[in-house]
C-alpha positions as CSV (number, residue, x, y, z in Angstrom):
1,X,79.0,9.1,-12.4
2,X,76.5,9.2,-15.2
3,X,75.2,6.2,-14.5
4,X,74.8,7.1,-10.8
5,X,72.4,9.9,-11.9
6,X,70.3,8.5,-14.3
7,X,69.5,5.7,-11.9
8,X,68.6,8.0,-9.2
9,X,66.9,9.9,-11.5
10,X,65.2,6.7,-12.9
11,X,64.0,5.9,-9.1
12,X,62.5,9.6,-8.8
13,X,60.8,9.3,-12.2
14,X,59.3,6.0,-10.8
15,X,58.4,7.0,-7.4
16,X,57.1,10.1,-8.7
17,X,54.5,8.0,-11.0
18,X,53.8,5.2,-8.7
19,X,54.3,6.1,-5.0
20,X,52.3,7.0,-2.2
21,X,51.8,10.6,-3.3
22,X,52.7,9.9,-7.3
23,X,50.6,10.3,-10.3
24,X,48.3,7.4,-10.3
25,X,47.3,7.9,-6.5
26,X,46.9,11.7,-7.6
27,X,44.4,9.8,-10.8
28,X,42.9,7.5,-8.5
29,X,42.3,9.7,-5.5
30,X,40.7,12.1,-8.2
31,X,38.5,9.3,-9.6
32,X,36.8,8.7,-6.1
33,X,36.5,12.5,-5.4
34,X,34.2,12.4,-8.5
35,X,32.4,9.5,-7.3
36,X,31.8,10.6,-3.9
37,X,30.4,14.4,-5.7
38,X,28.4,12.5,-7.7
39,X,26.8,10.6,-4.6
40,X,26.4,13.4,-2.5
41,X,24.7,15.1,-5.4
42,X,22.2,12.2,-5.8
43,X,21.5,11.8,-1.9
44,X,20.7,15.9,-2.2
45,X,18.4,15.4,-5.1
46,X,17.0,12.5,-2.9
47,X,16.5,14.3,0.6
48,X,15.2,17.6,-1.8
49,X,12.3,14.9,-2.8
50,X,12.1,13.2,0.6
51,X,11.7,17.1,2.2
52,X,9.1,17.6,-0.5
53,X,7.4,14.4,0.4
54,X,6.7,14.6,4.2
55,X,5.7,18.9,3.8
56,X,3.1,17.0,1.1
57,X,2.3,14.4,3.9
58,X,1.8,17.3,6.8
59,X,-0.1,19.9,5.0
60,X,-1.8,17.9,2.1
61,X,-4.8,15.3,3.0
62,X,-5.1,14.4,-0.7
63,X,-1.8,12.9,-0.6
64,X,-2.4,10.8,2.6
65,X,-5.4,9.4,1.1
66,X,-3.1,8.4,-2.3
67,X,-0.1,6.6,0.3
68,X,-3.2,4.8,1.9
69,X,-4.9,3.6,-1.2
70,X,-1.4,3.1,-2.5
71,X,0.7,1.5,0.0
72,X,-1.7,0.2,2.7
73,X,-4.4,-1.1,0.1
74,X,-7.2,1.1,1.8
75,X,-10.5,2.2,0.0
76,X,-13.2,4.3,1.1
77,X,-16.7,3.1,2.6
78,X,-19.0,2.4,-0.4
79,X,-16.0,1.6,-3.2
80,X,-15.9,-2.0,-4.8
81,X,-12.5,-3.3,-5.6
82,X,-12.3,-5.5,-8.7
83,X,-9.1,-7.8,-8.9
84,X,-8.4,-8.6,-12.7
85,X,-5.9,-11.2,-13.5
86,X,-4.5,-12.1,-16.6
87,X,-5.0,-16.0,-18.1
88,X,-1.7,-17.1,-18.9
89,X,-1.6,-19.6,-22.3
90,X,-0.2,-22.8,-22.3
91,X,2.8,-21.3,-23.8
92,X,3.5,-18.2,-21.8
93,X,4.2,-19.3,-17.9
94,X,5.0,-15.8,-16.4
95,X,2.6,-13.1,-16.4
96,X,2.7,-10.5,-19.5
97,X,4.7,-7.1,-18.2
98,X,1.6,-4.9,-18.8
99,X,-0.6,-6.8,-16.3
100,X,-1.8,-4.7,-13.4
101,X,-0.1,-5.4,-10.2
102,X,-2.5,-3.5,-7.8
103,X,-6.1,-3.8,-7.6
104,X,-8.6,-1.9,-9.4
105,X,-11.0,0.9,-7.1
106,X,-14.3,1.8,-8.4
107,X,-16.3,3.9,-6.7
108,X,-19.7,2.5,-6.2
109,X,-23.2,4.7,-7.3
């Protein structure tokens, strides 16, 4: 009769730790909770910036003339663009990481 018990109690202790509803689903469902908090706090932090972003965009021209220059490459009448490229050596094939990616604008006098 002992023995009985201590097996069914053995099968409780197990199914208790490892079943559907045991301890580590309890862990692991915890675990991803976390994870998803943590991405829904990034993705507000990001749509906070984004909201920020287009109010800028609708009631600030200064920042659609920095997305144009930026992003579309545009200058304004009268401005000279100088394009300055690094010489790689012989022994350096890829360019150096402080060389400038985007065009210089120099407003011309």
């Amino acid at each position: 009769m002992h023995v009985l018990l201590l097996f069914i109690a053995s099968i409780i202790i197990v199914d208790a730790l490892v079943g559907d509803r045991g301890l580590l689903a309890m862990l692991q469902a915890r675990k991803e909770f976390d994870e998803l908090g943590a991405a829904i706090a990034r993705q507000r932090v990001e749509n906070a910036w984004l909201r920020e972003e287009a109010r800028r965009l609708r009631e600030d021209p200064s920042a659609i003339e920095e997305v144009a220059r930026r992003e579309l490459g545009l200058i304004k009448p009268g401005e000279k663009i100088f394009i300055i490229k690094d010489v790689a050596s012989p022994m350096q094939s890829a360019p150096s990481p402080g060389s400038p990616k985007t065009p210089a604008v120099v407003p011309s006098r």
